[in-house]
C-alpha positions in Angstrom: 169.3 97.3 40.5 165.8 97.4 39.8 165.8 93.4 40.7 167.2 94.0 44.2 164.6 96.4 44.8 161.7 94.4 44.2 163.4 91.7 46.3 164.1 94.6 49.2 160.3 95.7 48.8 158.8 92.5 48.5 160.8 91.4 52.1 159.9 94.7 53.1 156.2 93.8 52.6 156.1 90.6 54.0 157.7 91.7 57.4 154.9 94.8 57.8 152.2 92.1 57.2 154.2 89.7 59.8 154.2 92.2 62.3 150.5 93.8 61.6 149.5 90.2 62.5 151.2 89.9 65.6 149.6 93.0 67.4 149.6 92.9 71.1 145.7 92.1 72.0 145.1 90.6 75.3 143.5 87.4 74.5 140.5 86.0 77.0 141.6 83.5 79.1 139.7 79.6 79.0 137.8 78.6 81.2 139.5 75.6 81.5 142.8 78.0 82.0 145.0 76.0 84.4 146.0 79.4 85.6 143.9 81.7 87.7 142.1 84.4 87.3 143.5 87.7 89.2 141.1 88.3 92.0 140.2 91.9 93.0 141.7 93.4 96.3 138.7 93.7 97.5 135.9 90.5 97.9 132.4 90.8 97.0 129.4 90.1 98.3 127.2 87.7 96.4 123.6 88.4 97.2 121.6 85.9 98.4 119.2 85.6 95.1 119.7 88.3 92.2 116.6 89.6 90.8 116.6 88.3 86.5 117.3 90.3 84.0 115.8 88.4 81.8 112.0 89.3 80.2 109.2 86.3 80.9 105.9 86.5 79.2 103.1 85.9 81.5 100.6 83.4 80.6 97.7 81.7 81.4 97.8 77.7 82.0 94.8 77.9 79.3 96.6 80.5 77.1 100.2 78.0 76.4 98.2 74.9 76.2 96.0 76.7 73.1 98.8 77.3 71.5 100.2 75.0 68.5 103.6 73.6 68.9 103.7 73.8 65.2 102.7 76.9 64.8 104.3 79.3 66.7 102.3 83.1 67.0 103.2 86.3 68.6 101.7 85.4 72.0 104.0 83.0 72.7 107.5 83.7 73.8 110.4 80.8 74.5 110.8 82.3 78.0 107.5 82.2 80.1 105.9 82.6 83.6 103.2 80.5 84.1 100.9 80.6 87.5 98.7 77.4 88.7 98.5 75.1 91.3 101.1 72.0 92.6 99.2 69.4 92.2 102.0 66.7 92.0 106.3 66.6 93.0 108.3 63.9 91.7 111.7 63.4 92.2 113.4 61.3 89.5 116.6 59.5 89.4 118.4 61.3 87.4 117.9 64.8 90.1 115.4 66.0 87.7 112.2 67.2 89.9 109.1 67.1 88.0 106.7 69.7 89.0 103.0 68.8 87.6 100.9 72.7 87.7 97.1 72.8 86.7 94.9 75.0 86.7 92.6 74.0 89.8 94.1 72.3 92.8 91.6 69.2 92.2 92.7 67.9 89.2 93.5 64.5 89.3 96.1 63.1 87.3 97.8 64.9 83.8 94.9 66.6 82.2 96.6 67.6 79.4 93.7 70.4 79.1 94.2 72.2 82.1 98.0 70.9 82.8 101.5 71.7 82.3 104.5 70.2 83.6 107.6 72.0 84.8 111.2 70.7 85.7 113.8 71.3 87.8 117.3 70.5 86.9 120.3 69.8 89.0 121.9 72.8 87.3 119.2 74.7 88.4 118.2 73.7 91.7 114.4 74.5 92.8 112.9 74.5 96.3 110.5 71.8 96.4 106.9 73.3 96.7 104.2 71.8 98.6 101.3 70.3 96.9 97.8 71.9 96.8 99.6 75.2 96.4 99.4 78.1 94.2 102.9 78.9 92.2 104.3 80.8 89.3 107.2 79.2 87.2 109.6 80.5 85.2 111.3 79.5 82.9 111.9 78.0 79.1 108.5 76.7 76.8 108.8 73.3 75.7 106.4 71.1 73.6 107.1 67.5 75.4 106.3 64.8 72.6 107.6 61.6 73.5 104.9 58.7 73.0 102.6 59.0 75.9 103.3 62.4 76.7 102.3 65.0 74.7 101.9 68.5 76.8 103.8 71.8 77.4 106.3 72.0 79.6 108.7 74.6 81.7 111.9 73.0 81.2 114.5 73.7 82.6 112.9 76.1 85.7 114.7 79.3 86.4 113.1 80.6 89.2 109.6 79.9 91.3 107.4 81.6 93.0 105.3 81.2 95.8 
């Protein structure tokens, strides 16, 4: 007797923990779901550009170029607006538009001293801004370090303004 009750309460057992683990919970669908998504009854409209959500730290073109990629301090922040003047627009191969911001409109060439560069990405598509003018980026801090380059960069850009 007292063997087929162990048997009957280890069964038992095993079929509460078998069901506890089969819980109905609505599960997220993929994004690569074949099936779609159930659209509400009524359609939305998407505004034309949604203001971000998203805190930037302003600084000066002076400020992030003093600053040691090494050594990273309270004043610096991964997600920045910076404010300058287009003083170069490259379009690349690759749909990348590099976006070369200095501090005076008459700098010639990439002083890394009074320069930053900033891209756009074909994920994040940028208007093109004119040369000469003045323009705040935003976007993510990067230390560019390849040979021959050397100098902060917004990469990728998240929004401009002019």
């Amino acid at each position: 007797m007292r063997k087929s009750v162990a048997v009957l309460f280890v069964v038992l057992l095993g079929f509460l923990s078998l069901r506890a683990g089969q819980t109905p919970q609505q599960k997220p669908a993929s994004r690569k779901s074949s099936i779609p998504a159930a659209k509400s009854a009524t359609p939305s409209a998407k505004p034309a550009e949604q203001p971000s959500k998203r805190a930037y730290v302003e600084l000066s073109i002076g400020e992030l170029i003093s600053e040691d990629a090494n050594r990273w301090t309270d004043r610096m922040a991964t997600h920045a607006a910076v404010s300058g003047f287009v003083t170069q627009v490259t379009k690349r191969e690759d749909g990348d538009t590099d976006i070369r911001i200095c501090e005076n409109p008459r700098v010639d060439g990439m002083d890394r001293a009074r320069c930053i560069m900033s891209k756009c990405i074909p994920k994040i598509p940028c208007e093109v801004p004119q040369v000469g003018k003045p323009i705040t980026v935003k976007g993510i801090t990067r230390y560019e370090a390849k040979v021959g380059t050397h100098w902060w960069e917004i990469n990728p850009v998240e929004q401009i303004e002019k």
